[in-house]
C-alpha positions as CSV (number, residue, x, y, z in Angstrom):
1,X,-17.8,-9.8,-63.5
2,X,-19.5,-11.5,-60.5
3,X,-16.5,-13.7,-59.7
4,X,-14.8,-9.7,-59.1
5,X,-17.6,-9.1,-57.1
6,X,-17.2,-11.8,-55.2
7,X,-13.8,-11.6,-54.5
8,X,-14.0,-8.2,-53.8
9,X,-17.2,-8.9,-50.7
10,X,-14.4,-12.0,-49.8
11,X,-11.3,-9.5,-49.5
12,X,-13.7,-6.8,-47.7
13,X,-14.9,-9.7,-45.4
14,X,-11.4,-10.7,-44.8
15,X,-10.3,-7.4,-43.8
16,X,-12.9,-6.7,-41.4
17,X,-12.8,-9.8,-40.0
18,X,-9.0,-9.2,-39.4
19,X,-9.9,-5.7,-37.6
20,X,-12.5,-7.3,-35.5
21,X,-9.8,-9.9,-34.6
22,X,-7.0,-7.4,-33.9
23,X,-9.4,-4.6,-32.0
24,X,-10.4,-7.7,-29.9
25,X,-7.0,-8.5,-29.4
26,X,-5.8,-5.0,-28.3
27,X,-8.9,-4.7,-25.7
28,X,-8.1,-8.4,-24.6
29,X,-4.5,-7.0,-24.1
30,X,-5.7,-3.5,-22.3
31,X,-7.8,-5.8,-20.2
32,X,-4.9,-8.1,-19.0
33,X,-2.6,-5.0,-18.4
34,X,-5.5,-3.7,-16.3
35,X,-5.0,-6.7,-14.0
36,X,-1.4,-7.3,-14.5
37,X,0.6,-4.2,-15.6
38,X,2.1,-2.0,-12.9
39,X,0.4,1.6,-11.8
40,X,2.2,4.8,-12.9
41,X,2.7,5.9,-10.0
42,X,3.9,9.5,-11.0
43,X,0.6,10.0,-12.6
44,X,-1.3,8.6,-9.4
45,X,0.4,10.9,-7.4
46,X,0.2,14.4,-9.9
47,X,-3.6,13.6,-10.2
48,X,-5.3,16.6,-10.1
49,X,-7.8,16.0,-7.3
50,X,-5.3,15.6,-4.6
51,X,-5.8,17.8,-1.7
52,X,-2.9,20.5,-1.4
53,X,-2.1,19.5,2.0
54,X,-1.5,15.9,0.9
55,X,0.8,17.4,-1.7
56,X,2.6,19.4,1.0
57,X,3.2,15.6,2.8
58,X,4.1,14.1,-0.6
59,X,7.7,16.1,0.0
60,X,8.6,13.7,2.9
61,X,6.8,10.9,2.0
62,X,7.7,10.5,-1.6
63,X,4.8,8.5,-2.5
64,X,5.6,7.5,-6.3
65,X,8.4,6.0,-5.0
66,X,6.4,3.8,-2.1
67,X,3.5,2.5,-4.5
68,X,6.6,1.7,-6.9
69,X,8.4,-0.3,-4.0
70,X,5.0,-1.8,-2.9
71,X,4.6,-3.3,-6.3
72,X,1.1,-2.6,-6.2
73,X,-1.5,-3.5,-9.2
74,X,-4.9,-2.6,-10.7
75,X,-7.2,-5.3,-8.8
76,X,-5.4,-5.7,-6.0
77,X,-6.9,-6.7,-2.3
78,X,-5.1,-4.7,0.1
79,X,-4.9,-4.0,3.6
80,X,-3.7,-0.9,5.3
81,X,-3.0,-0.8,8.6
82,X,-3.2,2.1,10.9
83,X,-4.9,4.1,8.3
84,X,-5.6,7.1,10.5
85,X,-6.2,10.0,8.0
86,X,-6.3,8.2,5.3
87,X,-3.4,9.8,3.0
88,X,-1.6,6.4,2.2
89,X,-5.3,4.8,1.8
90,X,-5.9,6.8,-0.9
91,X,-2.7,6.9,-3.4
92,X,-3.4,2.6,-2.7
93,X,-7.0,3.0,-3.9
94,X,-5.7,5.1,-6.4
95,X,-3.7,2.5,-7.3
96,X,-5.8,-0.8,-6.8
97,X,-8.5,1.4,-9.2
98,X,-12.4,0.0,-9.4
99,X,-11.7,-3.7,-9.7
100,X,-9.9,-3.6,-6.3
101,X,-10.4,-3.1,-3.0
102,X,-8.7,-1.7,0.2
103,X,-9.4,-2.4,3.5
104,X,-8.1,0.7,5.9
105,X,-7.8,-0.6,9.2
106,X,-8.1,1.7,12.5
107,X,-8.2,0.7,16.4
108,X,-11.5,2.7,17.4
109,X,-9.0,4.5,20.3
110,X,-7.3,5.6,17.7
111,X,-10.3,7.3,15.5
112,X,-11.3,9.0,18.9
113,X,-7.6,10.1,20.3
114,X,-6.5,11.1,16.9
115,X,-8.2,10.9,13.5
116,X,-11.8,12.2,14.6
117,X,-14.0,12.9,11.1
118,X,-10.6,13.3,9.2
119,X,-10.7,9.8,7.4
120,X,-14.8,10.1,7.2
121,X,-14.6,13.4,5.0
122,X,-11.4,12.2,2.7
123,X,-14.2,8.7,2.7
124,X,-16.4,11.3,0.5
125,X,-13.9,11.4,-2.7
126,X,-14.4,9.1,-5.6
127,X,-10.9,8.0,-5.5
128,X,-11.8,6.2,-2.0
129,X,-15.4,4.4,-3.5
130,X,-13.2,0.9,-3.6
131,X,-12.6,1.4,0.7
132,X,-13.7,-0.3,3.6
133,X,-12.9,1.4,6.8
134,X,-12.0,-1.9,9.1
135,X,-12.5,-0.8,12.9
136,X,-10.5,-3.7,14.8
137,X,-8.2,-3.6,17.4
138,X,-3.8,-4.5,16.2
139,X,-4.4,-7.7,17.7
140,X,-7.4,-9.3,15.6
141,X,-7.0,-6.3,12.7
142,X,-8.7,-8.3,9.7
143,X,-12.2,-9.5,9.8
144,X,-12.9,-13.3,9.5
145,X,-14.2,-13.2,6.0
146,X,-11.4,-11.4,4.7
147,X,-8.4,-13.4,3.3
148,X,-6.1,-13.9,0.3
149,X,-4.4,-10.4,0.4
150,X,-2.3,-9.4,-2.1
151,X,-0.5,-6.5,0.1
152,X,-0.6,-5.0,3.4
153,X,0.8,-2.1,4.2
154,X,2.0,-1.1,7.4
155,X,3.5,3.0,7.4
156,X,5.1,4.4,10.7
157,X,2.6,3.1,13.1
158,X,4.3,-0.1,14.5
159,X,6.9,1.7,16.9
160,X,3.1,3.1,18.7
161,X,1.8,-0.8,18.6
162,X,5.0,-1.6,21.0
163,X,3.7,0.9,24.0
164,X,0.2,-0.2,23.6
165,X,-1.3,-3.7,25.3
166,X,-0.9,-5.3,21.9
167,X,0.0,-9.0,21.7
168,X,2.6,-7.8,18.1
169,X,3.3,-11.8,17.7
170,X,-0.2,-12.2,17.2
171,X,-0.7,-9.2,14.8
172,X,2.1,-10.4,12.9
173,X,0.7,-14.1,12.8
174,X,-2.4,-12.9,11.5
175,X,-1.2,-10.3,9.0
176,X,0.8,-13.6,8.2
177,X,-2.2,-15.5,7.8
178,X,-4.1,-13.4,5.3
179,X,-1.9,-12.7,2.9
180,X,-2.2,-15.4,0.1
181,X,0.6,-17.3,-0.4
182,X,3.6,-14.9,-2.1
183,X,1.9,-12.1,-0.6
184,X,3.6,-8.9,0.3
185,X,3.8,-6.7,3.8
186,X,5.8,-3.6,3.5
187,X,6.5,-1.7,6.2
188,X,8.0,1.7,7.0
189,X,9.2,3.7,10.0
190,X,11.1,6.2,11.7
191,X,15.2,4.6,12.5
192,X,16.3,4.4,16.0
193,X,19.8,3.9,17.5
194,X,21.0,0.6,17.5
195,X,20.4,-0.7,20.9
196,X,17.5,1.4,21.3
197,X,15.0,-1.7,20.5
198,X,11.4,-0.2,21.0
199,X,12.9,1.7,24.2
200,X,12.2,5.4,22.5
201,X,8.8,4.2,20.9
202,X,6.7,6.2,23.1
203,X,9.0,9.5,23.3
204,X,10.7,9.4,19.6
205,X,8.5,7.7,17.6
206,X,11.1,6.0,16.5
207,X,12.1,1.8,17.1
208,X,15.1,0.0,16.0
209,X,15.0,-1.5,12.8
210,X,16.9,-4.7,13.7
211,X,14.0,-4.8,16.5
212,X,11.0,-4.8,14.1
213,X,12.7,-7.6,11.5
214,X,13.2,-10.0,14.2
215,X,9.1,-9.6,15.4
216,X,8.3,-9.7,11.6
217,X,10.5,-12.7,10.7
218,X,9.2,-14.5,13.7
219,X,5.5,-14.7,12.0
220,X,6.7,-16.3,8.4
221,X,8.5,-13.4,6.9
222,X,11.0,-13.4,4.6
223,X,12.7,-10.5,3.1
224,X,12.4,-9.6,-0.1
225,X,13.9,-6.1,-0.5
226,X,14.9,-2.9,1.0
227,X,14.1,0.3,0.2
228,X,16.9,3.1,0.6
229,X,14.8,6.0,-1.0
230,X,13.9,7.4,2.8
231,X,17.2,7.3,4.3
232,X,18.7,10.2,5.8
233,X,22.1,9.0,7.2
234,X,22.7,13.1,8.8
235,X,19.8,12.3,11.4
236,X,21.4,11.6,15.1
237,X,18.0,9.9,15.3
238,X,17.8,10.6,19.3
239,X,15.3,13.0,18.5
240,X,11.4,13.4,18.5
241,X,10.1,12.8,14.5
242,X,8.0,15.9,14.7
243,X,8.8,19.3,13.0
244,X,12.4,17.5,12.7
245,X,15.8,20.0,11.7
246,X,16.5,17.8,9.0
247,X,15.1,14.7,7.3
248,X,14.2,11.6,9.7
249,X,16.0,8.2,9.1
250,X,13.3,6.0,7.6
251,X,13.6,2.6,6.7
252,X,11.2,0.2,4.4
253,X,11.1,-3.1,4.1
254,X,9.2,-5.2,1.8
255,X,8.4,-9.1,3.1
256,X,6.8,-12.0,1.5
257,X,4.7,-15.0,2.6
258,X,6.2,-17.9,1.1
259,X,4.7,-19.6,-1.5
């Protein structure tokens, strides 16, 4: 009768020792998804505190479909440059969640031509508790202590660097130079004509892509993919971006630092 006993306590033991073991095992696993495992980024996007008037830019800007082409992953150290508003700085909050960070960089000219208190009252949301706003000029945008990014992002803002006294081999240099190695900078704009370089920056909104790859590659770059999903081969593209007839051209492009 007591060996039963016993073996019974030893099987009981046995089996809770074994549900310890796999519960740990499942929360070990949940916690290196956390850092590893890509965002959903249709569930990002369809949460429901979003503002309505982001949802009204989510038609052009297809978001799900940028954070999937960024890559981007819980934990993440990020960098977004030219974050005026803030719309992009928060889906990659979103998507860096608590144990990441994202620094939103803005030229102080630009805060007081254009963004005002806009990015200051989106600042107030949860979502955006894991943001620093980083007020630097384009040509010295990330602050000495920061380094080892995983991603920058840089979304239809360089054509305005190229008609402003911005040293852009310099920017790119130093984007270059924080990023740890294997890094990623994707970048984004509005399609000129070919030949048009960064001639119709200023009055379009628009530069060349075959322009902004040759500054980019200069720094380090290399090219690691191209993203199609913004493409809109029926724009003449000799038109201002704003209030367009149709769907702008856009082009991404997604680099690496070499490892």
């Amino acid at each position: 009768m007591l060996r039963s006993i016993c073996f019974r306590t030893n099987v009981l033991g046995l089996m809770a020792s074994l549900s310890i073991l796999a519960g740990f095992g499942a929360r070990s696993a949940m916690a290196q998804c956390s850092m590893l495992c890509p965002i959903g980024a249709e569930a990002l996007v369809a949460a429901p505190d979003r503002s309505d008037a982001d949802r009204q830019t989510d038609v052009r800007r297809q978001p799900a479909k940028m954070l999937d082409f960024t890559g981007i992953k819980t934990g993440m150290k990020v960098l977004d440059m030219e974050a005026n508003a803030g719309y992009s700085t928060e889906l990659l909050a979103r998507a860096v969640g608590p144990d990441g960070i994202v620094y939103a960089q803005d030229p102080a000219a630009i805060i007081e031509r254009f963004v005002k208190d806009k990015f200051d009252i989106r600042a107030q949301k949860p979502a955006m508790k894991n943001v620093v706003h980083v007020i630097r000029d384009f040509g010295d945008p990330i602050p000495p202590d920061v380094s080892g990014l995983d991603l920058i992002t840089f979304f239809y803002a360089y054509h305005d660097v190229t008609y402003m006294p911005v040293d852009r081999a310099e920017m790119n240099r130093k984007m270059f130079a924080a990023l740890k190695p294997g890094g990623y900078l994707v970048i984004a704009d509005h399609s000129a004509k070919p030949g048009d370089g960064t001639s119709v920056a200023k009055t379009l909104h628009r530069i060349e892509e075959s322009t902004l790859r040759q500054e980019i590659e200069a720094a380090g770059f290399k090219l690691a993919a191209e993203g199609d999903f913004l493409h809109s081969p029926q724009d003449p593209r000799d038109v201002p971006v704003f209030k367009p007839q149709i769907p702008v051209d856009e082009f991404v492009l997604k680099y690496q630092k070499p490892l």
